[in-house]
Biopython code that builds the backbone (N, CA, C, O; Angstrom):
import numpy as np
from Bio.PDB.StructureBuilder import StructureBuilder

atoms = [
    (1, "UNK", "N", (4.490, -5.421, 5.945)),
    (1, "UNK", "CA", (5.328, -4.274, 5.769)),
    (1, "UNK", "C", (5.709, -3.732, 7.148)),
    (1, "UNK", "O", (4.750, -3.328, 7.805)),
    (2, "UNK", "N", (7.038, -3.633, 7.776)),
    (2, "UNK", "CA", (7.513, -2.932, 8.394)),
    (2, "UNK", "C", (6.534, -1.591, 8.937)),
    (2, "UNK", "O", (5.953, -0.873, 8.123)),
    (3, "UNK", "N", (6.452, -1.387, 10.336)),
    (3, "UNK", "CA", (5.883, -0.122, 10.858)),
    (3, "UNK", "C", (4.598, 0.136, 9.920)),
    (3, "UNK", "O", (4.471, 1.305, 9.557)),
    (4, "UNK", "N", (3.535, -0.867, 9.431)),
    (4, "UNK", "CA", (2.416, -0.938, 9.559)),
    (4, "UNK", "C", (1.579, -2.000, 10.443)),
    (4, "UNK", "O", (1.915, -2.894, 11.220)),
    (5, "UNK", "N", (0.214, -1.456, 9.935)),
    (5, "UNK", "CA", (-0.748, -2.609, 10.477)),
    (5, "UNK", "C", (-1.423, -3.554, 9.462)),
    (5, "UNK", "O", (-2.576, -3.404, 9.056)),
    (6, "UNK", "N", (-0.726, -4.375, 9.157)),
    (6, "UNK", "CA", (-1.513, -5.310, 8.080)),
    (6, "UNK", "C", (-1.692, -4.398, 6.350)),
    (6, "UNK", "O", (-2.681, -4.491, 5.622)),
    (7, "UNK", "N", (-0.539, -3.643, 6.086)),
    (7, "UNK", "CA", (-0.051, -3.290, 4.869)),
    (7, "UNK", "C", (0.791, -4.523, 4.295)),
    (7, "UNK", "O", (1.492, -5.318, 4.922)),
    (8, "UNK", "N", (0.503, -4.450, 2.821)),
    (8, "UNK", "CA", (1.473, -5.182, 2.144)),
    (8, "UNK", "C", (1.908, -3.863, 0.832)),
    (8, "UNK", "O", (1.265, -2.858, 0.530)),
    (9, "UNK", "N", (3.117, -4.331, 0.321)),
    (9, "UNK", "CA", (3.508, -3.610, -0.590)),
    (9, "UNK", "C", (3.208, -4.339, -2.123)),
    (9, "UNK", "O", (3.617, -5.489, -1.964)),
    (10, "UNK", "N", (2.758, -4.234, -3.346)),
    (10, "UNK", "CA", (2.891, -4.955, -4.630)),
    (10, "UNK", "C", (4.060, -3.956, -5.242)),
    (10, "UNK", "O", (4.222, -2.740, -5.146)),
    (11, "UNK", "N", (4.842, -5.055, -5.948)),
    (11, "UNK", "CA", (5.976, -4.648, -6.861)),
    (11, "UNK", "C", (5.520, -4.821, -8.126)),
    (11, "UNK", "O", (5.196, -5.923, -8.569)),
    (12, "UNK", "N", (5.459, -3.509, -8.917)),
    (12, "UNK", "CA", (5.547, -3.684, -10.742)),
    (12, "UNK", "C", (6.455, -3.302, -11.040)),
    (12, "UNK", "O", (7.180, -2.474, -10.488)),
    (13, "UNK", "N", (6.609, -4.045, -12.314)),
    (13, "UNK", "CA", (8.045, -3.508, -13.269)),
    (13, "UNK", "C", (7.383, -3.104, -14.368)),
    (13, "UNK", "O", (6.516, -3.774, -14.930)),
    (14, "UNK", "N", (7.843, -1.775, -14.781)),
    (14, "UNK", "CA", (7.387, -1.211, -16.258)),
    (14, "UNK", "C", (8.314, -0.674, -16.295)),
    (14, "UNK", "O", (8.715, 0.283, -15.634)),
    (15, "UNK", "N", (8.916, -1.444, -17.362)),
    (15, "UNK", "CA", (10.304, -1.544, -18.096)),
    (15, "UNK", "C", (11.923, -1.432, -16.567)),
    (15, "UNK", "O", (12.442, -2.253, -15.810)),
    (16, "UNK", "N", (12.116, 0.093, -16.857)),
    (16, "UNK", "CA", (13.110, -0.201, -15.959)),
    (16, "UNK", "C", (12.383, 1.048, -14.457)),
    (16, "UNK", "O", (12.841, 1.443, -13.384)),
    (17, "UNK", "N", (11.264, 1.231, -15.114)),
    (17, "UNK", "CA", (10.724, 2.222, -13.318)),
    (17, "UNK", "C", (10.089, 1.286, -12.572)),
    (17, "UNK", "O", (9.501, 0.398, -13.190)),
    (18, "UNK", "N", (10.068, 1.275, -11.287)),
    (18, "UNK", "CA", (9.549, 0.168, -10.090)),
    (18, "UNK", "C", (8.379, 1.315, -9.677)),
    (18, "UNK", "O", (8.467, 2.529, -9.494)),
    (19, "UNK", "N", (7.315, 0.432, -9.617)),
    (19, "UNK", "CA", (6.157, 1.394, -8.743)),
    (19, "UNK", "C", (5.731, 0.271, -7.546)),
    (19, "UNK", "O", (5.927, -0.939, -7.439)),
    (20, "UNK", "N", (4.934, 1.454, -6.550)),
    (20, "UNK", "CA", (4.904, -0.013, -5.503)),
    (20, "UNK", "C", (2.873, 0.335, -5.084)),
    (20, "UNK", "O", (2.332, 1.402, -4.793)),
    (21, "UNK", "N", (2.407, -0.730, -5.198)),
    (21, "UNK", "CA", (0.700, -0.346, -4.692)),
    (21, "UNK", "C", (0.541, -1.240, -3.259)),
    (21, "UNK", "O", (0.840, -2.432, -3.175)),
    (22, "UNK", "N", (-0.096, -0.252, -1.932)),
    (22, "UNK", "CA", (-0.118, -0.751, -1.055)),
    (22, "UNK", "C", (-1.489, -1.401, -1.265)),
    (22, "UNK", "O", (-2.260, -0.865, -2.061)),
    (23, "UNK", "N", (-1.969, -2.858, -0.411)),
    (23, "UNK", "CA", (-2.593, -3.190, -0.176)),
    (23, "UNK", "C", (-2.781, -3.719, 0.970)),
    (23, "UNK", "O", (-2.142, -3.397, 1.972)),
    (24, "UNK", "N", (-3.775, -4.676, 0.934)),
    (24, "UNK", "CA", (-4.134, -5.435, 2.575)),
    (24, "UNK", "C", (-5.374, -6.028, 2.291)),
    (24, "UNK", "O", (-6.212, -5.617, 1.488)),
    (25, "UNK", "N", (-5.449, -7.324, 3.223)),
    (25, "UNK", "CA", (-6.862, -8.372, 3.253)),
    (25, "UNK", "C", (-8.061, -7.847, 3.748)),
    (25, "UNK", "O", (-7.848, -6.919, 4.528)),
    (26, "UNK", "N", (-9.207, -8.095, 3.584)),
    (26, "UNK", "CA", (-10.313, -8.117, 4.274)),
    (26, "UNK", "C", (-10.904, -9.339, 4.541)),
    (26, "UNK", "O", (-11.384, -10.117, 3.717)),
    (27, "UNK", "N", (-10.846, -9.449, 5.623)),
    (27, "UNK", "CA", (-11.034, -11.131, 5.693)),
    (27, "UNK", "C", (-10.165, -12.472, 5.125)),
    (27, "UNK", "O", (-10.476, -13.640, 4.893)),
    (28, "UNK", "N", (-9.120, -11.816, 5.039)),
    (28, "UNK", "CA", (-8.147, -12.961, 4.450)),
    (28, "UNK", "C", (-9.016, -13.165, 3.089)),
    (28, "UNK", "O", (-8.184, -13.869, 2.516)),
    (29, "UNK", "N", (-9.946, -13.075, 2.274)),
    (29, "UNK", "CA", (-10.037, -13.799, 1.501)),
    (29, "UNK", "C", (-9.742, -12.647, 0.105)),
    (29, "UNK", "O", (-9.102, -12.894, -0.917)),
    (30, "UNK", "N", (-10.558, -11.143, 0.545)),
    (30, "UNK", "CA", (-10.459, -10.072, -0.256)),
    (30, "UNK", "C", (-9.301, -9.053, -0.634)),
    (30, "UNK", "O", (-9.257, -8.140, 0.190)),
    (31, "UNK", "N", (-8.321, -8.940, -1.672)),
    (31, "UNK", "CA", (-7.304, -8.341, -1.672)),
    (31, "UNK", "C", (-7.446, -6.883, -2.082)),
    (31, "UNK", "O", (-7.122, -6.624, -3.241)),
    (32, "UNK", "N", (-7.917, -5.808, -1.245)),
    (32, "UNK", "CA", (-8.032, -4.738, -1.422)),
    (32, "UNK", "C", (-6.865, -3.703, -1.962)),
    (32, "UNK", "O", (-6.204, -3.140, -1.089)),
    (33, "UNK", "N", (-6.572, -3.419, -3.329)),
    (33, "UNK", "CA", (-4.965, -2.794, -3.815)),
    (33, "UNK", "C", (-5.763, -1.266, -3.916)),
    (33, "UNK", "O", (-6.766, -0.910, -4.534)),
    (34, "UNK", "N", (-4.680, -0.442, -2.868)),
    (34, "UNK", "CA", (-5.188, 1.241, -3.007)),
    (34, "UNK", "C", (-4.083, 2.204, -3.738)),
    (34, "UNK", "O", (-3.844, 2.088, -4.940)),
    (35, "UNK", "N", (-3.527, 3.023, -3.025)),
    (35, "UNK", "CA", (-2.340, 3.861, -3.597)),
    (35, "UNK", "C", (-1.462, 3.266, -4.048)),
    (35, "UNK", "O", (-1.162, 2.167, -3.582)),
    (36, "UNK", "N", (-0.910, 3.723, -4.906)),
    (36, "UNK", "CA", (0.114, 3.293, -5.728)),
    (36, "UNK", "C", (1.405, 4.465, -6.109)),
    (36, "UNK", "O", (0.918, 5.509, -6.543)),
    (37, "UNK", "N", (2.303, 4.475, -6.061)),
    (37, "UNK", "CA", (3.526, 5.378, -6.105)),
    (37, "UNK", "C", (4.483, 4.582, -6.951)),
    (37, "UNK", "O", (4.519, 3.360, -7.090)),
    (38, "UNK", "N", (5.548, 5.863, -7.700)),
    (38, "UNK", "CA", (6.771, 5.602, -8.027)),
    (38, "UNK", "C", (7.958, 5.553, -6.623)),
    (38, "UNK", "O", (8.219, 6.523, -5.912)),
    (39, "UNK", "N", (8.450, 4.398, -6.507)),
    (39, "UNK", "CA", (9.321, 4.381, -5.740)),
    (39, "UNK", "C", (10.874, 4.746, -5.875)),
    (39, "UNK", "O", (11.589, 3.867, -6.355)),
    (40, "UNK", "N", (11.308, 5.636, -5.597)),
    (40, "UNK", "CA", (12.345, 6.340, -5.792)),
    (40, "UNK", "C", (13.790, 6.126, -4.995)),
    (40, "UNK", "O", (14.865, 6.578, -5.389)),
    (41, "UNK", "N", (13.601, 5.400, -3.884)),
    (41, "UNK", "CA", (14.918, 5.309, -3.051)),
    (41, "UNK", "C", (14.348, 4.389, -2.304)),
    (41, "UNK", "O", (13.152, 4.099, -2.341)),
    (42, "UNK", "N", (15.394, 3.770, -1.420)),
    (42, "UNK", "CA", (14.909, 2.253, -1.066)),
    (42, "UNK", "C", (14.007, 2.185, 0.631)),
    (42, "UNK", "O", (13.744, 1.215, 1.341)),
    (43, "UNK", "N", (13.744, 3.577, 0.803)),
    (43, "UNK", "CA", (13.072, 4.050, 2.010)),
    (43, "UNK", "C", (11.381, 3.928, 1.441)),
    (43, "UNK", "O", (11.446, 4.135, 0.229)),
    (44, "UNK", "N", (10.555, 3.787, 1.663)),
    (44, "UNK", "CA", (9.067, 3.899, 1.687)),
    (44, "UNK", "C", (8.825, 5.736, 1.897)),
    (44, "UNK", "O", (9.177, 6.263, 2.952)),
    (45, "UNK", "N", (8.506, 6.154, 1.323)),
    (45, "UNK", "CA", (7.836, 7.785, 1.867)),
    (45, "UNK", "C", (6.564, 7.918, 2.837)),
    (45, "UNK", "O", (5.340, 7.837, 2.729)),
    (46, "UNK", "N", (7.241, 8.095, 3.556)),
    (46, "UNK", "CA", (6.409, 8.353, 5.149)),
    (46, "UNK", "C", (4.639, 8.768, 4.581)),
    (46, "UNK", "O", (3.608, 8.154, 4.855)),
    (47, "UNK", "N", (4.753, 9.604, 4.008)),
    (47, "UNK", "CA", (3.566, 10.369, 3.560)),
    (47, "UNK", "C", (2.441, 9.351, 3.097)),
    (47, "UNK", "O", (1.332, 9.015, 3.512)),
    (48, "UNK", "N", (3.335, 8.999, 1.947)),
    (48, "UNK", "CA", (3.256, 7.340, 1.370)),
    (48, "UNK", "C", (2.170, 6.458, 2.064)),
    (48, "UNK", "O", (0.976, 6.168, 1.991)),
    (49, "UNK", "N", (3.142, 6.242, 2.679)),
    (49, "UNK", "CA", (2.486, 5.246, 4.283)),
    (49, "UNK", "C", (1.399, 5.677, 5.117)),
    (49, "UNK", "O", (0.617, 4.832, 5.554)),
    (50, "UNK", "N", (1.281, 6.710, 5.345)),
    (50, "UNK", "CA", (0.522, 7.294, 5.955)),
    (50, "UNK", "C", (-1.082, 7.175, 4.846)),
    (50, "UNK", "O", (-1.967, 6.342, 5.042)),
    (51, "UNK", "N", (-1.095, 8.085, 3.878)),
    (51, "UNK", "CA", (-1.904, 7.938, 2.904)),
    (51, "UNK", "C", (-2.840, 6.628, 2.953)),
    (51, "UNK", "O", (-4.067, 6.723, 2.949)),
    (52, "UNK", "N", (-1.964, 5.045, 3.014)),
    (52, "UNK", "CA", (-2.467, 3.944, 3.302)),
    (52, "UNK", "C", (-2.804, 3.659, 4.076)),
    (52, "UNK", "O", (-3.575, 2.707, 3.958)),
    (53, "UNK", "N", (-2.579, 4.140, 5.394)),
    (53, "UNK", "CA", (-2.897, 3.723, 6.831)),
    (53, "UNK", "C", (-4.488, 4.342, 6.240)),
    (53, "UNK", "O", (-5.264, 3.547, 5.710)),
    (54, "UNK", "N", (-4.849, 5.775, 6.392)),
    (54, "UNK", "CA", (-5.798, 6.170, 6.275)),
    (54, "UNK", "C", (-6.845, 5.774, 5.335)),
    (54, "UNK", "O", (-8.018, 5.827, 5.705)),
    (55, "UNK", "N", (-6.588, 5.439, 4.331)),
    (55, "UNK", "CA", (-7.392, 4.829, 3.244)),
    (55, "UNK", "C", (-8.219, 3.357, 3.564)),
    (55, "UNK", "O", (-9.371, 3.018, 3.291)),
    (56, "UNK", "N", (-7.016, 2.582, 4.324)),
    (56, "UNK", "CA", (-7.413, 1.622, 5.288)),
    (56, "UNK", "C", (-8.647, 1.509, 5.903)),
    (56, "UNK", "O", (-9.591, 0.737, 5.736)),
    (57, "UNK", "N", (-8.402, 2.635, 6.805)),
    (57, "UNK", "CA", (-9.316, 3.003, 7.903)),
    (57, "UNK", "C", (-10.655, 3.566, 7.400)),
    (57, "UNK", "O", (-11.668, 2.999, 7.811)),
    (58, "UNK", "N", (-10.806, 4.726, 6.468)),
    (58, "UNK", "CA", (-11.759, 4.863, 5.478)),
    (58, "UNK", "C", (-12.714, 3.498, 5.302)),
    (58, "UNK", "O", (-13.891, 3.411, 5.652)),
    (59, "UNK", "N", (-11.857, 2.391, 4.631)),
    (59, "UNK", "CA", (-12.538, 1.347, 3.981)),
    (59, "UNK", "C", (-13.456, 0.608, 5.008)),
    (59, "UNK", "O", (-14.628, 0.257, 4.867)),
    (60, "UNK", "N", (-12.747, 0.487, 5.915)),
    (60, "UNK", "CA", (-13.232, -0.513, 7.232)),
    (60, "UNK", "C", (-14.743, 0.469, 7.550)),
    (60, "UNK", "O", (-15.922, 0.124, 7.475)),
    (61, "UNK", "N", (-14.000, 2.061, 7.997)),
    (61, "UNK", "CA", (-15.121, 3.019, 8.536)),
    (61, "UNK", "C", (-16.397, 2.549, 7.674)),
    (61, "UNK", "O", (-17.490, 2.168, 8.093)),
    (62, "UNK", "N", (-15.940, 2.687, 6.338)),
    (62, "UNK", "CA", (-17.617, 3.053, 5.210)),
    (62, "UNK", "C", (-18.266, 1.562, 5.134)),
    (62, "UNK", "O", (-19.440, 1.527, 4.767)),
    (63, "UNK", "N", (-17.583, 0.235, 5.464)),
    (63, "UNK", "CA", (-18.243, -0.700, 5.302)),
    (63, "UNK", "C", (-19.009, -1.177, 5.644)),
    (63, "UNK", "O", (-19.379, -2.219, 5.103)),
]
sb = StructureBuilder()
sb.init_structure("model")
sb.init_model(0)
sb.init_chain("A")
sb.init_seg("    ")
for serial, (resi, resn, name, xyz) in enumerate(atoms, 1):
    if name == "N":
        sb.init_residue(resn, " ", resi, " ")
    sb.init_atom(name, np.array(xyz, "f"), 0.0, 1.0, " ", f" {name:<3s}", serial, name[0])
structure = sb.get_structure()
């Protein structure tokens, strides 16, 4: 993902609303999926992003 560090975005479709759940590897092997949002316009919400950066960092911190 653009202007992260090792974020990925997941795309769902339920029905016709798009939601998007950030994730990222741990060790390449573990797929850690955290926040999840309705995506509304074709920009990412900063806040959004942010939220994941930190959650990130959390995970790594407590491990």
């Amino acid at each position: 993902m653009t202007g992260s560090n090792g974020l990925y975005e997941v795309r769902v479709e339920v029905g016709t609303e798009i939601y998007r759940v950030f994730s990222f590897f741990d060790k390449g092997q573990l797929i850690i999926l955290m926040n999840g949002f309705h995506k509304k316009s074709q920009k990412t919400p900063t806040n959004e992003l942010e939220l994941a950066e930190k959650l990130k960092k959390q995970y790594f911190d407590e491990k």
